[in-house]
C-alpha positions in Angstrom: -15.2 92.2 25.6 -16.2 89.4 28.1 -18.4 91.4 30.2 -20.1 92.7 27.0 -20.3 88.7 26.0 -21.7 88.0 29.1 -24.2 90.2 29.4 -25.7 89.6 25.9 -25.9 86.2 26.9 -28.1 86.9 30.5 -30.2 89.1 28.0 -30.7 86.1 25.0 -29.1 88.6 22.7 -26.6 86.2 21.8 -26.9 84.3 18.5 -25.7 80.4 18.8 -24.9 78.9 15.8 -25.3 75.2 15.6 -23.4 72.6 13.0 -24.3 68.9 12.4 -28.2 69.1 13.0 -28.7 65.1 14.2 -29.2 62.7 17.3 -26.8 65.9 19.0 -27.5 68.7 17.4 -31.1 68.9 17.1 -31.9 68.5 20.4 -29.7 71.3 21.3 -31.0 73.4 18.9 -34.4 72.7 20.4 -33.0 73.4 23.9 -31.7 76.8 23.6 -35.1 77.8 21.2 -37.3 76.9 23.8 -35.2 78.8 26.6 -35.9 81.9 24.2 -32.3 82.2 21.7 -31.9 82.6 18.4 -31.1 79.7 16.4 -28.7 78.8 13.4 -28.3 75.6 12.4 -25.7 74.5 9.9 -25.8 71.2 8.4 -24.8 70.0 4.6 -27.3 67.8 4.1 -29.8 69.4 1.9 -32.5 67.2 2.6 -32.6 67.8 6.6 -33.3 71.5 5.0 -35.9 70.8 3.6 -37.5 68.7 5.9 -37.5 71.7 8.1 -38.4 74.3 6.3 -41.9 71.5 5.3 -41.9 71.1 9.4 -41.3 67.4 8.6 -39.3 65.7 11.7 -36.6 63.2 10.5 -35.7 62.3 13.7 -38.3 60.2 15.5 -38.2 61.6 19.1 -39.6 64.9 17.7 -42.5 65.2 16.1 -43.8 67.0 13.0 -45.9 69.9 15.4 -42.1 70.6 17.4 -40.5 71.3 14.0 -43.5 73.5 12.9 -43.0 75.2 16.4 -39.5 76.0 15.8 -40.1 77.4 12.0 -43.2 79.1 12.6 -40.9 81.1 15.8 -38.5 83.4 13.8 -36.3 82.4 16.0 -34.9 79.3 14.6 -33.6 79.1 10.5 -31.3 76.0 9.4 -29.1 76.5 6.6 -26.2 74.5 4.2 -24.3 78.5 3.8 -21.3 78.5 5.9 -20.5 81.7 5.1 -23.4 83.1 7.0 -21.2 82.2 10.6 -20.5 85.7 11.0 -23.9 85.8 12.1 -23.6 83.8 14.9 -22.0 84.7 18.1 -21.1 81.2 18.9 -20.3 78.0 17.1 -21.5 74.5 18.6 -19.9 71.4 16.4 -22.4 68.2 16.8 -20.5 66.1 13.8 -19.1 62.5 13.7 -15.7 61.3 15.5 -16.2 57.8 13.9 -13.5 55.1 13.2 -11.9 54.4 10.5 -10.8 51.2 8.7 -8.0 50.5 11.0 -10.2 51.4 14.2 -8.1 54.6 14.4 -9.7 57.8 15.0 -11.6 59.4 11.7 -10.7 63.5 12.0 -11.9 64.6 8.6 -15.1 65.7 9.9 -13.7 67.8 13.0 -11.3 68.7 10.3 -13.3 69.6 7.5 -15.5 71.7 9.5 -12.9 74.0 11.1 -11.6 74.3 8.0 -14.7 75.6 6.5 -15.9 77.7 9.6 -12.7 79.4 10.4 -11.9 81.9 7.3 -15.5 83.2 8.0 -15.0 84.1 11.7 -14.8 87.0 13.7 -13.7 88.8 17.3 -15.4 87.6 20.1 -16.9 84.7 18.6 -16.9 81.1 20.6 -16.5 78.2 19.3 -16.8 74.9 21.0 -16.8 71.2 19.9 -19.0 68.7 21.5 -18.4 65.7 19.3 -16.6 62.8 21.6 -13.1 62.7 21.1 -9.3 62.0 22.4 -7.7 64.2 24.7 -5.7 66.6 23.0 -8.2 67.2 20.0 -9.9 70.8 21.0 -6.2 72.3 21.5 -4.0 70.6 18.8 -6.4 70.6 16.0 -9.4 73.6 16.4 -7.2 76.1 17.7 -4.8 76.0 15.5 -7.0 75.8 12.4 -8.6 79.0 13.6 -5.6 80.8 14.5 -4.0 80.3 11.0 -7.1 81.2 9.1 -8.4 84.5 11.0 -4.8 85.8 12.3 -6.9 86.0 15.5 -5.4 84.4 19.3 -7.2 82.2 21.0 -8.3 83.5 24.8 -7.7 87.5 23.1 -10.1 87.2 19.8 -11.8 84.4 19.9 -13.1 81.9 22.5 -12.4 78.1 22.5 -14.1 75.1 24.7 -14.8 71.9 24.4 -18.1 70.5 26.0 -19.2 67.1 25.3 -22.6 65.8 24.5 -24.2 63.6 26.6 -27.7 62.8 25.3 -29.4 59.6 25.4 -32.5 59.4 22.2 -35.5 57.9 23.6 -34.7 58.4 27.2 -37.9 59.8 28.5 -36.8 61.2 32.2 -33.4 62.9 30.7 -33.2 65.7 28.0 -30.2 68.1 26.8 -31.6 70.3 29.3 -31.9 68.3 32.4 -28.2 66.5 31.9 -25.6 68.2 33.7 -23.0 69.8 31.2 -19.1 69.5 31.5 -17.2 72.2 30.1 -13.8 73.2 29.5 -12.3 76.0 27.6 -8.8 77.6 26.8 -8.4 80.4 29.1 -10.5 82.0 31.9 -12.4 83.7 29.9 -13.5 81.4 27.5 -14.6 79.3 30.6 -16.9 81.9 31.7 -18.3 82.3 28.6 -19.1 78.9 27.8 -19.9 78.2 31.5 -22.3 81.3 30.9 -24.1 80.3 27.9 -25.3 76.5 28.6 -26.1 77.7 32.5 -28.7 79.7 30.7 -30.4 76.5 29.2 -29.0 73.7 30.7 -29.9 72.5 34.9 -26.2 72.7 35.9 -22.6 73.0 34.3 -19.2 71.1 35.7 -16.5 73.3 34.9 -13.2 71.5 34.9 -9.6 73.0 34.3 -9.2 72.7 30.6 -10.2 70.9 27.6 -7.9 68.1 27.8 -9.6 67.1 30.8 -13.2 67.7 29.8 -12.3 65.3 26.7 -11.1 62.8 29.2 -14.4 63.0 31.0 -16.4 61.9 28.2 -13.7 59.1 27.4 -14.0 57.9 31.2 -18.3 58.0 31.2 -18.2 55.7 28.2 -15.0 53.2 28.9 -16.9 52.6 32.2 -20.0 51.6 30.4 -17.8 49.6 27.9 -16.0 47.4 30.3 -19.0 46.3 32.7 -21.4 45.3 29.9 -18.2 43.4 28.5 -17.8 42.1 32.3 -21.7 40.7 32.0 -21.6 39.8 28.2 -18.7 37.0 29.6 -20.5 36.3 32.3 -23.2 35.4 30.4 -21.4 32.6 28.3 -19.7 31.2 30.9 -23.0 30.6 33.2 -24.6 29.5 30.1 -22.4 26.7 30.0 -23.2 26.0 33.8 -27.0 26.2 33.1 -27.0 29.1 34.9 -29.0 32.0 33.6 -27.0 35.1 33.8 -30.6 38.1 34.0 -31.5 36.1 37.0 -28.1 36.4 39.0 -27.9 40.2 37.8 -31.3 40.6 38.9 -30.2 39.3 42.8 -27.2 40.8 42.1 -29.1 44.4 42.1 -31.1 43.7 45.2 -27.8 44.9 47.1 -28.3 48.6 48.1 -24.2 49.5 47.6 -21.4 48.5 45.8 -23.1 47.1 42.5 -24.6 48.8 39.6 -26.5 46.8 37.5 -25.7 46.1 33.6 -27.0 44.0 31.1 -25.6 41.7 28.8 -26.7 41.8 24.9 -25.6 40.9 21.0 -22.9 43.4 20.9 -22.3 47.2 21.4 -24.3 50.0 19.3 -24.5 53.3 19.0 -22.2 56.1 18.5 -20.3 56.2 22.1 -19.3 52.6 23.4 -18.0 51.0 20.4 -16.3 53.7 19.0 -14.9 56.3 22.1 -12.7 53.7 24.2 -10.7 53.2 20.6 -9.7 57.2 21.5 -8.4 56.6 24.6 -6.4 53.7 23.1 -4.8 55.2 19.9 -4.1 58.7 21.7 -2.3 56.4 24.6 0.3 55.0 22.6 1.1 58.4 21.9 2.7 58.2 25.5 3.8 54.9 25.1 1.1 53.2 27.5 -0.7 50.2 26.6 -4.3 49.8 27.3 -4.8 46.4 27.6 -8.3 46.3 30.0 -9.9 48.7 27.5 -8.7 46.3 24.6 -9.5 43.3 26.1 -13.5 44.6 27.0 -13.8 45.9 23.0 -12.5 42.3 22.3 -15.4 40.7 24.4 -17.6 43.0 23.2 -17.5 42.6 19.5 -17.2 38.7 19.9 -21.0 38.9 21.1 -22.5 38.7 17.9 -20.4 36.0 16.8 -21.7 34.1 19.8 -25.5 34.5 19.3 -24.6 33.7 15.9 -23.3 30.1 17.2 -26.0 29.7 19.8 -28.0 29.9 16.5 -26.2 28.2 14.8 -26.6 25.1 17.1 -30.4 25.6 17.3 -30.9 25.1 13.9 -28.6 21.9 14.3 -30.9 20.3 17.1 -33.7 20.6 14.5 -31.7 19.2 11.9 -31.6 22.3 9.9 -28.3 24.3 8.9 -27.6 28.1 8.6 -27.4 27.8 5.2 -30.7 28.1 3.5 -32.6 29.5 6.3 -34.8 31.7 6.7 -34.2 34.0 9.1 -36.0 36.9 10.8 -34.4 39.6 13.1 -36.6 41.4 15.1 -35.3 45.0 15.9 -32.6 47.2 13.9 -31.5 50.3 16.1 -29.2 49.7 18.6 -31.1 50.1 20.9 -34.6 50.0 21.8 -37.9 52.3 20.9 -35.6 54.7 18.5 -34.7 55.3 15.2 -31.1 55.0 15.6 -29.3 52.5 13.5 -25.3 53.7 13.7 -23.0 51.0 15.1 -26.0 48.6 15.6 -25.0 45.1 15.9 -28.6 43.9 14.2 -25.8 44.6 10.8 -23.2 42.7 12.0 -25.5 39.8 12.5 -27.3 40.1 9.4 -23.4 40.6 7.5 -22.9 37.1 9.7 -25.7 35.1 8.6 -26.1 36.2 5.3 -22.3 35.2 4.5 -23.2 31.9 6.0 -26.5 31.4 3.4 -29.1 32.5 5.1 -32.3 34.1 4.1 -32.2 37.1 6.0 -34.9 39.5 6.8 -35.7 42.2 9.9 -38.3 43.9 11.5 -38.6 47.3 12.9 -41.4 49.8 13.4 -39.1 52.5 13.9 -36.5 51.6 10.7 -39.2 50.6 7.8 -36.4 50.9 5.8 -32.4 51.1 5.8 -30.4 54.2 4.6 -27.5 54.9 3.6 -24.7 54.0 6.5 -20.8 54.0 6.2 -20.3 50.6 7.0 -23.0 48.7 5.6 -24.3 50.6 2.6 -24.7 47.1 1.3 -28.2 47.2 2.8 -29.6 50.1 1.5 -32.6 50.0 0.5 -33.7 47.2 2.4 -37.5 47.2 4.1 -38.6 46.0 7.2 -41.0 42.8 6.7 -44.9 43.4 7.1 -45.9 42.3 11.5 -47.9 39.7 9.4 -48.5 36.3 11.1 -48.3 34.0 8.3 -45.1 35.8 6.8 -43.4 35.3 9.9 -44.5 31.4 10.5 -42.6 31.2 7.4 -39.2 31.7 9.0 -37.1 29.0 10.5 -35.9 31.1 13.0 -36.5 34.5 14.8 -33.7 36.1 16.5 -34.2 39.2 18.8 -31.6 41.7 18.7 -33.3 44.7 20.1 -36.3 44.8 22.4 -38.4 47.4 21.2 -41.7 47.5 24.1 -44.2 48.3 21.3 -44.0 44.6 19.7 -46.2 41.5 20.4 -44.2 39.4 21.5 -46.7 37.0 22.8 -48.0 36.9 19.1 -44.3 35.9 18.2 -43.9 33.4 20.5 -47.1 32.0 18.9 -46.0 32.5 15.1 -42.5 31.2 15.6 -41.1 27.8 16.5 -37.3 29.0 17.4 -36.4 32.5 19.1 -33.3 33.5 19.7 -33.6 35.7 22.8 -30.7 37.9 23.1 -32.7 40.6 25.4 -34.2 38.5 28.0 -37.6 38.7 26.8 -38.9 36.0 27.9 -38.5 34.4 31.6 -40.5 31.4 30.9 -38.0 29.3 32.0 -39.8 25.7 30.8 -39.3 26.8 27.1 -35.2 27.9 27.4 -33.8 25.5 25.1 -36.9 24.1 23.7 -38.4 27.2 21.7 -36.8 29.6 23.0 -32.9 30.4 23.1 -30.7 32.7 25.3 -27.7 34.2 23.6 
């Protein structure tokens, strides 16, 4: 049965079948239809359906014509019908491994899906979860899901891997298909399988020897991330308090041609990966009875940051005889990051939780977010629009704080309109105005 899978797959017979059709998802879909595969995408929001059935993009690193594209093919369809997987010759899950309120690991979506894939599969199918996650996950929760529904054995029936995602929205010299893929799988031949079918649209695959260790891989990329920027975020407080300013010692710093890699401090972590995966690592190691105090101790630095911009604000308002309270405030950017769309685990909310529980009049702006959605955390501000780039709303505010540095802004306009700015992503090197107009934090 393997060499049939195999060959299917070198002649783009084989049907992939995608589920959770967001920032992961989607571009995969988009990979493997523009390397010539049929597409299924599962997702069970209705309204990402329609959206691309209209060839309207909701994501904004594709555009409207790359959806049309895709629909107009015949080789792509999305759909909410789960019981269309025996379709599909593979299964790729692309859904949230977030937190939950005791920063433990949330399964129900993992959960929930295997639960509602597995009575609808068949022989020779793959299956393969790319969602960031503990070691341990792939073998001790989708296996045996599957195995209990279908009566099938994992390595005989059915194939199992685990691959995880490694895409960065916005990044304009990477894409899915130009990252390097890590894959493990249960059994040799689910290895070749898997190994098989991203080599065919993907620039190069690391096989390693099972799926404990390919979760570990994922764990490692982002815990390294995790504890420099937390390394640089207490750098930068400390050489604040010796007037030193911490972008132009990282800046020398990265001069050297070995032995440094440069990071950059900022208001706190966002995005999916950094704040959340470490907390994996953590809660599946006391499992073992291991304590994982430098992982801790940089997730403790790192979501004190937007407490400390909040006090560096807090004592700018005080030199101008103004308080918190009562303020108005105005925070420029509200995706974690900067020139996307992507809001989840941004710390522009826990700043904006901050200061508004402290009084202040709080409003942001972002051309990419015009207005919030729905999120699990902060539903609170649904609904909420970005201000108008308008020059007598924004001479209004008391304060402007920048949280994420999107290129496409004017900030020589804002420096202009606004009497305070909070800098938190070094845009401005005018070093005359640091602690006059404009504030590091």
């Amino acid at each position: 049965m393997t060499e049939q899978i195999l060959k299917k797959i070198e002649n783009k017979e084989y049907n992939v079948g995608i589920i959770g059709l967001g920032y992961v998802g989607l571009p995969l879909m988009w990979t493997f239809f523009n390397n010539g595969f049929k597409v299924t995408g599962f997702d069970i929001d209705p309204q990402k359906i329609e959206a691309f059935e209209k060839g309207k993009s909701y994501l904004k690193h594709f555009s409207d014509d790359d959806f049309k594209r895709m629909t107009g093919s015949g080789l792509v369809s999305i759909t909410t019908d789960f019981s269309r997987i025996p379709e599909v010759d593979c299964i790729l899950m692309c859904v949230p491994t977030p937190l939950d309120g005791h920063r433990e690991p949330d399964m129900s979506y993992v959960v929930n899906t295997v639960e509602t894939v597995a009575p609808y599969m068949r022989k020779g199918q793959l299956i393969v979860l790319e969602s960031t996650t503990y070691p341990g996950t792939t073998d001790e929760i989708i296996t045996p899901i599957c195995e209990k529904a279908t009566g099938l054995k994992s390595g005989k029936d059915f194939y199992v891997a685990y691959s995880p995602e490694r895409e960065d929205p916005g990044n304009p010299d990477f894409t899915t298909g130009t990252i390097p893929k890590v894959v493990g799988a249960d059994g040799e031949d689910a290895l070749k399988i898997a190994l098989a079918l991203y080599g065919a649209v993907i620039v190069k695959t690391v096989p390693v020897s099972n799926n404990r260790t390919a979760e570990a891989v994922k764990l490692l990329e982002n815990i390294f991330r995790s504890v420099n920027i937390a390394l640089v975020n207490e750098l930068k407080v400390v050489f604040q308090e010796m007037d030193i300013d911490v972008h132009e010692v990282i800046e020398a710093a990265s001069t050297k041609p070995f032995g440094f890699m440069k990071f950059t401090p900022g208001p706190g972590l966002g995005g999916h990966c950094i704040p959340i995966d470490p907390f994996y690592l953590t809660w599946k190691a006391r499992e073992f009875g291991v304590n994982t105090r430098f992982i801790e101790l940089a997730g403790e630095v790192n979501t004190s940051m937007p407490h400390y911009v909040i006090k560096r604000t807090t004592e700018a308002l005080n030199s101008r005889k103004k308080a918190v309270n009562g303020s108005k405030i105005l925070i420029i950017g509200l995706s974690y990051k900067p020139n996307i769309d992507d809001v989840r685990e941004s710390p522009t909310f826990v700043l904006m939780d901050i200061l508004d529980k402290h009084g202040a009049e709080v409003s942001y702006y972002d051309p990419y977010v015009p207005v919030i959605n729905p999120t699990r955390e902060h539903a609170h501000w649904t609904g909420t629009r970005s201000i108008e780039w308008d020059e007598a709303l924004i001479r209004k505010f008391d304060a402007v704080l920048i949280s994420t540095n999107h290129r496409d802004i004017d900030y020589d306009s804002l420096r202009e309109w606004s009497d305070l700015i909070i800098d938190t992503r070094n845009v401005y090197k005018d070093k005359e105005l640091f602690g006059k107009q404009i504030i590091k934090a």
